[in-house]
MINU-827575 format. One line per 8 residues: number of its first residue (from 1); for each residue x, y, z of C-alpha. Coordinates in Angstrom, 1 decimal. Layout:
BEGIN
NUM> X,Y,Z | ...
This chain:
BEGIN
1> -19.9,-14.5,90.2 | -21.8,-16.7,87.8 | -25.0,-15.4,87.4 | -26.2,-12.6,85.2 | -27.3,-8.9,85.5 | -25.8,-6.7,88.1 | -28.7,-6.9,90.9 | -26.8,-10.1,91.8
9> -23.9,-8.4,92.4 | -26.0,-6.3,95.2 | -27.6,-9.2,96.5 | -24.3,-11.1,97.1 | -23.4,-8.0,98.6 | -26.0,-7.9,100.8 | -25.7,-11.6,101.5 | -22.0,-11.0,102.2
17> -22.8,-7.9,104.9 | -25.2,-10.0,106.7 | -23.0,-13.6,106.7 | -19.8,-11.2,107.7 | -21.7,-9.5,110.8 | -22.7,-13.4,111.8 | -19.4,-13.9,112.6 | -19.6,-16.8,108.3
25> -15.9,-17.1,107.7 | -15.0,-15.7,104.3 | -14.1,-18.9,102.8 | -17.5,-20.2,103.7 | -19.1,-17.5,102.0 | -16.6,-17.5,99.0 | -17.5,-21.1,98.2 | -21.1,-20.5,99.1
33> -20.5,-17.6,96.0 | -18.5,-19.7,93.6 | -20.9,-22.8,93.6 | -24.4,-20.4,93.0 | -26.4,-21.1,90.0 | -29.5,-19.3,88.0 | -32.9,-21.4,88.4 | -33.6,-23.8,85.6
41> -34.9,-21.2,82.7 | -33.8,-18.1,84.4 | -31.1,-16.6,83.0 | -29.2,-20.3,82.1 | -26.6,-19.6,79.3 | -26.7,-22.4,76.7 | -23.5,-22.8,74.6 | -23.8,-24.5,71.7
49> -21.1,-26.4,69.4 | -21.5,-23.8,66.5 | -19.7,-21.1,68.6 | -22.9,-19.1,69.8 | -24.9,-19.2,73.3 | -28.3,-18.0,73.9 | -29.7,-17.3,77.5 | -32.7,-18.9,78.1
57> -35.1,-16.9,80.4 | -38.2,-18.0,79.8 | -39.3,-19.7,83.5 | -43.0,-18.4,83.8 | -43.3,-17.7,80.5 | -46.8,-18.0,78.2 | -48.2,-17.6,74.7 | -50.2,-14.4,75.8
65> -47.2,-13.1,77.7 | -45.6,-12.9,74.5 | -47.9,-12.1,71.7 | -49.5,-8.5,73.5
């Protein structure tokens, strides 16, 4: 699945559970799975040329937030 941290994986599966007793197909749901995305600034990964990636999650982020 492509997006971070493991409480997606329990969403999806939760998704999943709920689509599969709604009579979704599985392929509907696969593709619906495959094609997810994180929010802009919420958990994007940002590879750079030089061989390094950073994961920008700062959506709702601000200068006090980060200085106490």
């Amino acid at each position: 699945m492509p997006l971070l941290g493991a409480h997606n994986i329990t969403n999806a599966l939760a998704a999943i559970t709920v689509g599969a007793s709604h009579g979704v197909p599985w392929e509907d749901m696969q593709a619906a799975g495959a094609g997810l995305k994180p929010a802009k600034m919420r958990g994007e990964v940002i590879r750079f040329q030089l061989g390094f990636a950073a994961i920008d999650d700062s959506y709702n982020s601000n200068p006090r937030a980060l200085t106490e």
